[in-house]
C-alpha atoms as an extended CHARMM CRD file, in Angstrom:
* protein
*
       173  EXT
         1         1  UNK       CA            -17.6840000000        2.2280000000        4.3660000000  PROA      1               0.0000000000
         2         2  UNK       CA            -18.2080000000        3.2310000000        0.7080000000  PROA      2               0.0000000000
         3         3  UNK       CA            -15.5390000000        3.0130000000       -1.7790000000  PROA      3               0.0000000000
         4         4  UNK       CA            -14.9470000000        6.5350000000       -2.1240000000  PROA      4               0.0000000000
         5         5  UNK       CA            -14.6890000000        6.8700000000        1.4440000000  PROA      5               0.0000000000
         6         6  UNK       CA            -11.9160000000        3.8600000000        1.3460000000  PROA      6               0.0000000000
         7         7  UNK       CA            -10.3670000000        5.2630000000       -1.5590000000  PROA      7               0.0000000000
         8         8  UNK       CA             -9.3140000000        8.5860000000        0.0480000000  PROA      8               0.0000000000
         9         9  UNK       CA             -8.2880000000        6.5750000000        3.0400000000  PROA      9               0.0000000000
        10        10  UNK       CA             -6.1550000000        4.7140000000        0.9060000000  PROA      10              0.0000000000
        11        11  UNK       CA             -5.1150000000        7.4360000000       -1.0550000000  PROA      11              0.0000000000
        12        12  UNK       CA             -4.2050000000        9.3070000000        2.0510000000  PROA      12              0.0000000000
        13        13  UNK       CA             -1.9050000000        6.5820000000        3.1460000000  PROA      13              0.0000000000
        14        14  UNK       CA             -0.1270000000        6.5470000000        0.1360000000  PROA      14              0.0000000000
        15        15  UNK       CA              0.3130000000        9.9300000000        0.5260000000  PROA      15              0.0000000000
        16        16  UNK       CA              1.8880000000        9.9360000000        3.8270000000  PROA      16              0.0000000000
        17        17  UNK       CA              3.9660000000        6.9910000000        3.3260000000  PROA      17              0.0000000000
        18        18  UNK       CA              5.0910000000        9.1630000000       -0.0450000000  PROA      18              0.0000000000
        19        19  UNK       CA              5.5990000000       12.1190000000        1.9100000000  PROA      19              0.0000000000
        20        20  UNK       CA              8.0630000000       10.2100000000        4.6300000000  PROA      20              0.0000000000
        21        21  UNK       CA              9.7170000000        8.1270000000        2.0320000000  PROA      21              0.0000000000
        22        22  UNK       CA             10.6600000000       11.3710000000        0.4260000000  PROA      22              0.0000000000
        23        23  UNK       CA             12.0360000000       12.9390000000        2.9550000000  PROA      23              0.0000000000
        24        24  UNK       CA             14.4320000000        9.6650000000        4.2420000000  PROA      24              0.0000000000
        25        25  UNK       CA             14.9580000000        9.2140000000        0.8220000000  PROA      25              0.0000000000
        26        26  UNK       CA             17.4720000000       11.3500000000       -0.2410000000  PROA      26              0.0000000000
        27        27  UNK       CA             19.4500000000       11.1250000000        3.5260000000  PROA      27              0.0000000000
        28        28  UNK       CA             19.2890000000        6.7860000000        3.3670000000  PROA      28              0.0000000000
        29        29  UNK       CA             20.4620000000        6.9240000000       -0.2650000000  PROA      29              0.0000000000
        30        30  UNK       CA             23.4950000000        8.9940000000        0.3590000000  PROA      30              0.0000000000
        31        31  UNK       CA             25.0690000000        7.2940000000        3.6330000000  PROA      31              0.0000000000
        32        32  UNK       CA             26.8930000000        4.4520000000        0.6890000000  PROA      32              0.0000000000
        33        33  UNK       CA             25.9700000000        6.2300000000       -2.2970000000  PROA      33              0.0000000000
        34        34  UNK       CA             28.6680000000        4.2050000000       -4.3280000000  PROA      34              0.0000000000
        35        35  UNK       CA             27.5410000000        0.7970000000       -2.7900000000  PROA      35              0.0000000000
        36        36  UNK       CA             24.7710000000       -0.7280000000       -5.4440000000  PROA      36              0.0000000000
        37        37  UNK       CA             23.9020000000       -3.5330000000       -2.6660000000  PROA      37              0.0000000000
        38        38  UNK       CA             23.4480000000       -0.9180000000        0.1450000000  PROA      38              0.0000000000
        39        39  UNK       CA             21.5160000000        1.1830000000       -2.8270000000  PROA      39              0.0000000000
        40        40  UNK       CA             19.2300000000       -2.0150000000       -3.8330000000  PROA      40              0.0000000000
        41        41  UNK       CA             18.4460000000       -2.8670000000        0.1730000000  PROA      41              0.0000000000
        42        42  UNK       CA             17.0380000000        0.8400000000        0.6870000000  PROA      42              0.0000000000
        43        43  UNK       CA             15.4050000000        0.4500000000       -2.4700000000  PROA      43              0.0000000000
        44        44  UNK       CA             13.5390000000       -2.8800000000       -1.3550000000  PROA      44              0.0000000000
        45        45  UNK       CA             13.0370000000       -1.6540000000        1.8830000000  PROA      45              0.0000000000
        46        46  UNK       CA             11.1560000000        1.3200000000        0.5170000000  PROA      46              0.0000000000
        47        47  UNK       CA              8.8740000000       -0.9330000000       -1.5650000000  PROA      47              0.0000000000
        48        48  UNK       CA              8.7290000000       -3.1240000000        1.5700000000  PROA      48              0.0000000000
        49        49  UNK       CA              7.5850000000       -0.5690000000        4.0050000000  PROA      49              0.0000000000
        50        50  UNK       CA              5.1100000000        1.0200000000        1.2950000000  PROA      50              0.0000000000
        51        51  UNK       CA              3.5480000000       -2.5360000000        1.0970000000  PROA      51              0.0000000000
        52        52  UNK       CA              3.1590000000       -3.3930000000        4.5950000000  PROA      52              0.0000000000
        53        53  UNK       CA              1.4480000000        0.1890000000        5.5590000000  PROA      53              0.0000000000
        54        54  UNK       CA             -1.0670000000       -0.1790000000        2.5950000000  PROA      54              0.0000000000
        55        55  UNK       CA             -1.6040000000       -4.1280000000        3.5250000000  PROA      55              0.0000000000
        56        56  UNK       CA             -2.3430000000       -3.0730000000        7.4780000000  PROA      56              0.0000000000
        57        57  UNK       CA             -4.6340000000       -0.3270000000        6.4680000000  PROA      57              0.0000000000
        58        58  UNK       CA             -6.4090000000       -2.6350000000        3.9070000000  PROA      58              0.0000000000
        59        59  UNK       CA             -6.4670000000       -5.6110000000        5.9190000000  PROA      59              0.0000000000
        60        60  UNK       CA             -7.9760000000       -3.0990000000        8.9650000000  PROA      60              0.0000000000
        61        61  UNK       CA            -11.0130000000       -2.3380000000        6.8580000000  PROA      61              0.0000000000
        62        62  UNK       CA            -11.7650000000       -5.6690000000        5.3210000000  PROA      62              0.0000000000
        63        63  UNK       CA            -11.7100000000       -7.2150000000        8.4000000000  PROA      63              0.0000000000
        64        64  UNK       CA            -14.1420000000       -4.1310000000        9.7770000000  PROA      64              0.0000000000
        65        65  UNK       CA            -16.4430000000       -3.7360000000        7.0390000000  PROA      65              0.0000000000
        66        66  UNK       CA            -16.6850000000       -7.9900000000        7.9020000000  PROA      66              0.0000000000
        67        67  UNK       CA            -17.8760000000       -6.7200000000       11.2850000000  PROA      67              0.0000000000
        68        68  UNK       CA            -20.4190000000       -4.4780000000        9.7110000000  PROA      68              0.0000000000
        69        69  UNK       CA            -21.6500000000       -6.7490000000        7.2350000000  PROA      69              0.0000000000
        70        70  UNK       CA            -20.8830000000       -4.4010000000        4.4170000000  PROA      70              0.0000000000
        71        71  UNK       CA            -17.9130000000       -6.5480000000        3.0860000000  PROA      71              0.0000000000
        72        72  UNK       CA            -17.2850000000       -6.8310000000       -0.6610000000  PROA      72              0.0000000000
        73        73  UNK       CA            -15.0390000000       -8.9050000000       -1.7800000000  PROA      73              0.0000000000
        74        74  UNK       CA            -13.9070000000       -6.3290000000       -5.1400000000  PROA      74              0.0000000000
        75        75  UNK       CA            -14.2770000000       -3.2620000000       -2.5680000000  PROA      75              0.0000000000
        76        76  UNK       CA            -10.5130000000       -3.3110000000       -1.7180000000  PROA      76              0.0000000000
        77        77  UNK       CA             -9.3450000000       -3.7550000000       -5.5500000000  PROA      77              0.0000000000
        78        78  UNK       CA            -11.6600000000       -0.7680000000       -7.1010000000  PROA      78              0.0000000000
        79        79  UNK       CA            -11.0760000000        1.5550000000       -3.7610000000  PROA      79              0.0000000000
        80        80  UNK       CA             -7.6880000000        0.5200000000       -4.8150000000  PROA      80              0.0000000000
        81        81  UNK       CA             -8.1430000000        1.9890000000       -8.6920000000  PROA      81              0.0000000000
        82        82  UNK       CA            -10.1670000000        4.9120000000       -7.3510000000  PROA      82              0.0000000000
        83        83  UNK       CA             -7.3330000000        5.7910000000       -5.3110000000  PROA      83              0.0000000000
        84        84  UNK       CA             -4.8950000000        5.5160000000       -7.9580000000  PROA      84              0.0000000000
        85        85  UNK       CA             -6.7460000000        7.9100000000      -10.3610000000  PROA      85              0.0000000000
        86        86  UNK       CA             -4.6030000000       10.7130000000       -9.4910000000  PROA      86              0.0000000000
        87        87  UNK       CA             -1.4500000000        8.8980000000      -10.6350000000  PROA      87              0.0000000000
        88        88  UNK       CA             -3.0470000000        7.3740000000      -13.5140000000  PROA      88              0.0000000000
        89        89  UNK       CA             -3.8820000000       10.9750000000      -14.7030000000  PROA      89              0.0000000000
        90        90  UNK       CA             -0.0640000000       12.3680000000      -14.0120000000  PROA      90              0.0000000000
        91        91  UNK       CA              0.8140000000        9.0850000000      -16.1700000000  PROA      91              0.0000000000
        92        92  UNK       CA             -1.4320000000       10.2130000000      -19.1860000000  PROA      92              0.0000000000
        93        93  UNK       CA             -0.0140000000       13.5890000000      -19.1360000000  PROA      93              0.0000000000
        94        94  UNK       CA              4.0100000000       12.5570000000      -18.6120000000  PROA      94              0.0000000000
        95        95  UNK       CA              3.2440000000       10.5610000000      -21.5330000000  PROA      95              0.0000000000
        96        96  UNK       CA              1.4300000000       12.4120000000      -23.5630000000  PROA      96              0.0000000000
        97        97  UNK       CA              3.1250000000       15.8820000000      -23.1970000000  PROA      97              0.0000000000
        98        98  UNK       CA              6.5860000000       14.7810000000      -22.5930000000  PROA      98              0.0000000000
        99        99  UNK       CA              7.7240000000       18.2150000000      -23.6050000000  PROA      99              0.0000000000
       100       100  UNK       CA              6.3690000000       18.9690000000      -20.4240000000  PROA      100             0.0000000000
       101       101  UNK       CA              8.6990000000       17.4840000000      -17.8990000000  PROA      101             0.0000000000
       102       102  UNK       CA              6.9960000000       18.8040000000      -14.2740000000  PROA      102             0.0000000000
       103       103  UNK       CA              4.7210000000       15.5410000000      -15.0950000000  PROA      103             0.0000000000
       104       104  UNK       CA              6.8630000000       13.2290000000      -14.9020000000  PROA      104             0.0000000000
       105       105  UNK       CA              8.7970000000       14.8440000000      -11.9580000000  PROA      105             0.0000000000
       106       106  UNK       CA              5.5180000000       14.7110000000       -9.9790000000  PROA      106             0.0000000000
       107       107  UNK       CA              4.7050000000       10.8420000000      -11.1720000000  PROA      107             0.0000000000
       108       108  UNK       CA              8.1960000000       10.1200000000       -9.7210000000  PROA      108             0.0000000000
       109       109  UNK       CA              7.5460000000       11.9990000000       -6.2620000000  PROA      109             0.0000000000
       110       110  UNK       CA              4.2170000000        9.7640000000       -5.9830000000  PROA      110             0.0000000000
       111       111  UNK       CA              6.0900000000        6.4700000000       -6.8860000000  PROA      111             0.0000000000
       112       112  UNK       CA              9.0990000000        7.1100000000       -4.6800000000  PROA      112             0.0000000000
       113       113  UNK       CA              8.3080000000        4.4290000000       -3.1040000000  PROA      113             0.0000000000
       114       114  UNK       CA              9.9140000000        2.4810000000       -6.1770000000  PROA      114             0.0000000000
       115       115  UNK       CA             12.1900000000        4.9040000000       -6.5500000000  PROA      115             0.0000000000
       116       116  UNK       CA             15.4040000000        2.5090000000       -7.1150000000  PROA      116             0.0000000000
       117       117  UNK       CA             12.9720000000        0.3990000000       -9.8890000000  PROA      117             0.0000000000
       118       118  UNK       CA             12.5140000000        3.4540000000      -11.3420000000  PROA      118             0.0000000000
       119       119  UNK       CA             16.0010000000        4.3880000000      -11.6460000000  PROA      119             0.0000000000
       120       120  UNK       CA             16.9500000000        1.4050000000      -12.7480000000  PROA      120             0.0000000000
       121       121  UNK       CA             14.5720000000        1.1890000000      -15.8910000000  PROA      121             0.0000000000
       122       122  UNK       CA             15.4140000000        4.7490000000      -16.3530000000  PROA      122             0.0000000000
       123       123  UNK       CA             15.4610000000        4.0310000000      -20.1300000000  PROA      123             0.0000000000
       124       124  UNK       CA             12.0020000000        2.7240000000      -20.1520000000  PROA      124             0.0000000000
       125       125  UNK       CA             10.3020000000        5.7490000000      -18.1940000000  PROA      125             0.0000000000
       126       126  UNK       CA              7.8270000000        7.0560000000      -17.9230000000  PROA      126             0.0000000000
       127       127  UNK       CA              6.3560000000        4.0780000000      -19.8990000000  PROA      127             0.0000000000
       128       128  UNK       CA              7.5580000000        1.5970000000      -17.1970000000  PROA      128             0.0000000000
       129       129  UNK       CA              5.9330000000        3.7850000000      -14.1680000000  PROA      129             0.0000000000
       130       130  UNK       CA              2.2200000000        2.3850000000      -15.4590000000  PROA      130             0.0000000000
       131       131  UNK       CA              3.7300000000       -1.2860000000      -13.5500000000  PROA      131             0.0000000000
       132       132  UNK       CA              4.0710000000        0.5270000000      -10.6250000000  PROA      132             0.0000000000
       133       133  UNK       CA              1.0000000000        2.4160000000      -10.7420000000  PROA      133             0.0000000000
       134       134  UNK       CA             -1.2440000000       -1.1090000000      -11.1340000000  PROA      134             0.0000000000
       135       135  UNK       CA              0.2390000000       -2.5840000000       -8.2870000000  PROA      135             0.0000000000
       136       136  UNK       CA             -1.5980000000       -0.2210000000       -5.9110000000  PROA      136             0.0000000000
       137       137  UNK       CA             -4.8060000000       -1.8510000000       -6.4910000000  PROA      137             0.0000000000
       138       138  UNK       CA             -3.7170000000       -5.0500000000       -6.4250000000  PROA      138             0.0000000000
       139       139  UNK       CA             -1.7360000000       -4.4360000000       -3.2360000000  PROA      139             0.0000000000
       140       140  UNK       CA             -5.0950000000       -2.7040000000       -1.4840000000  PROA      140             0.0000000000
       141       141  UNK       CA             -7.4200000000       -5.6280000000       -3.3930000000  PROA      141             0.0000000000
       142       142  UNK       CA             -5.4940000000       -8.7090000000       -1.9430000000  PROA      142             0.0000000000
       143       143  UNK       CA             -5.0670000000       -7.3740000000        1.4150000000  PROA      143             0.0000000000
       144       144  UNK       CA             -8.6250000000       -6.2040000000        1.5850000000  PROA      144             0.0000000000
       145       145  UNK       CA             -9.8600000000       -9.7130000000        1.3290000000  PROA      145             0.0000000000
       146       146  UNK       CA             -6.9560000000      -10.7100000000        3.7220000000  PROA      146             0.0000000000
       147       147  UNK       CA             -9.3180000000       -9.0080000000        6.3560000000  PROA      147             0.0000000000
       148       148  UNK       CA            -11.1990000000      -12.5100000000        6.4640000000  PROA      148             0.0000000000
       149       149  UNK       CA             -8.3980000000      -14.4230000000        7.5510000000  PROA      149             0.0000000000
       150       150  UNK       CA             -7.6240000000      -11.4080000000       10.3490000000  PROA      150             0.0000000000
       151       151  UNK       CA            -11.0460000000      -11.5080000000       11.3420000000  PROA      151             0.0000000000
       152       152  UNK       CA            -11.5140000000      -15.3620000000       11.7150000000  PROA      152             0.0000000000
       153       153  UNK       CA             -7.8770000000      -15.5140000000       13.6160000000  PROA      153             0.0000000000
       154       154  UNK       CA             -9.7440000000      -13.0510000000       16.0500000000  PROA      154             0.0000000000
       155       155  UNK       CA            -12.4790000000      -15.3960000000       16.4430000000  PROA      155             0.0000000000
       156       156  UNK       CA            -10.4400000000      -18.3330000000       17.3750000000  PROA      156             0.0000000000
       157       157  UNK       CA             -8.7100000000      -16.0110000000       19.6300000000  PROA      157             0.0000000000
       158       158  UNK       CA            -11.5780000000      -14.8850000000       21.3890000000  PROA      158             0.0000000000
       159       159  UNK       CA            -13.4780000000      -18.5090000000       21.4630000000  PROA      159             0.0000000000
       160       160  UNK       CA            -10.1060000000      -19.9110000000       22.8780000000  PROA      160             0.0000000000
       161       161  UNK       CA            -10.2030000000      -17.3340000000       25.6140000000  PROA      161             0.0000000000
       162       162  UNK       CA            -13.6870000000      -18.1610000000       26.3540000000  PROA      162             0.0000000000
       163       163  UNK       CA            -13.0180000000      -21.9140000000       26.5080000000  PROA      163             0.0000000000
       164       164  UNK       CA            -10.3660000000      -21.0580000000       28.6980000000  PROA      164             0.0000000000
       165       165  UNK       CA            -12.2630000000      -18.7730000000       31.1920000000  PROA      165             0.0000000000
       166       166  UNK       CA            -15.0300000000      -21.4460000000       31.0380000000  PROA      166             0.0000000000
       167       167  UNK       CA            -12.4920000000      -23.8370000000       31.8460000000  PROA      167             0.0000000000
       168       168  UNK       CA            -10.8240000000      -21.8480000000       35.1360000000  PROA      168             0.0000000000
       169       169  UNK       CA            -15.0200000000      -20.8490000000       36.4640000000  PROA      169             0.0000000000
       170       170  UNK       CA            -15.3220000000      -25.0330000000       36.3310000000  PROA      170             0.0000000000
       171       171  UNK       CA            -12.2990000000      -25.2680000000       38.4600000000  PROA      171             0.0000000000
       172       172  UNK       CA            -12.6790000000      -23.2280000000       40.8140000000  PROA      172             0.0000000000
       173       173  UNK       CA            -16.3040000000      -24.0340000000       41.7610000000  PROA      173             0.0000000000
């Protein structure tokens, strides 16, 4: 798969996971919106879920593009960056133009998924939001190469299976 391929898979991901995160949002925030523990455990679970649909996707296509032969070891971190072009763009402009506010607004739609980080360093924004927008590739990078592990845990899977059946066929002969 080529990186530009990955990228928009990765971009798309982030996307939906943006999309669904923006529509609990609002509804998970509110059930205890005076309790600040209640408000931090959303908040983490948000960044939780964000990171564990981004690692499955990237670990999926290291551990393929292993199959294929056409693994790269950088492939996950610059798919990563290509992905996050978009947002790195929206950053340049909220900071930039901050008479223009929409910018920002739409920078804090794509990072809802840190949206309680972002609140909290309200002070520092939209300066602070370029922290979030680097961890993308290194989330997609890391988990990318954590296709090799997958794909050598499927090996010994599969081997042990085989020693197995090997082991029943001498049995019952």
């Amino acid at each position: 798969m080529r990186y530009e391929k990955l990228a928009l898979k990765f971009f798309g991901s982030h996307a939906l996971v943006t999309i669904l995160q923006l529509l609990l949002s609002g509804f998970l925030f509110g059930i205890f919106p005076d309790s600040q523990f209640y408000q931090w455990l959303i908040g983490l679970l948000n960044i939780i879920i964000f990171c564990v649909v981004i690692y499955a996707d990237a670990s999926s296509y290291g551990q393929n593009d292993l199959k294929r032969g056409t693994f790269r070891k950088s492939k996950g971190f610059l798919s990563g960056f290509i992905a996050s072009i978009p947002g790195l763009i929206l950053y340049i402009l909220a900071v930039s133009m901050p008479s223009v506010a929409w910018f920002t607004v739409i920078l804090r739609i794509w990072l809802i998924p840190f949206v309680k980080l972002i609140v909290t360093f309200e002070k520092y924004s939209p300066d602070i939001l370029i922290v979030f927008l680097a961890l993308f590739p290194l989330i997609t990078g890391f988990s990318y190469l954590d296709g090799i592990r997958r794909r050598e845990k499927v090996k010994k899977a599969i081997e042990k299976k085989e020693a197995m059946r090997v082991e029943l066929s001498k049995r019952n002969s």
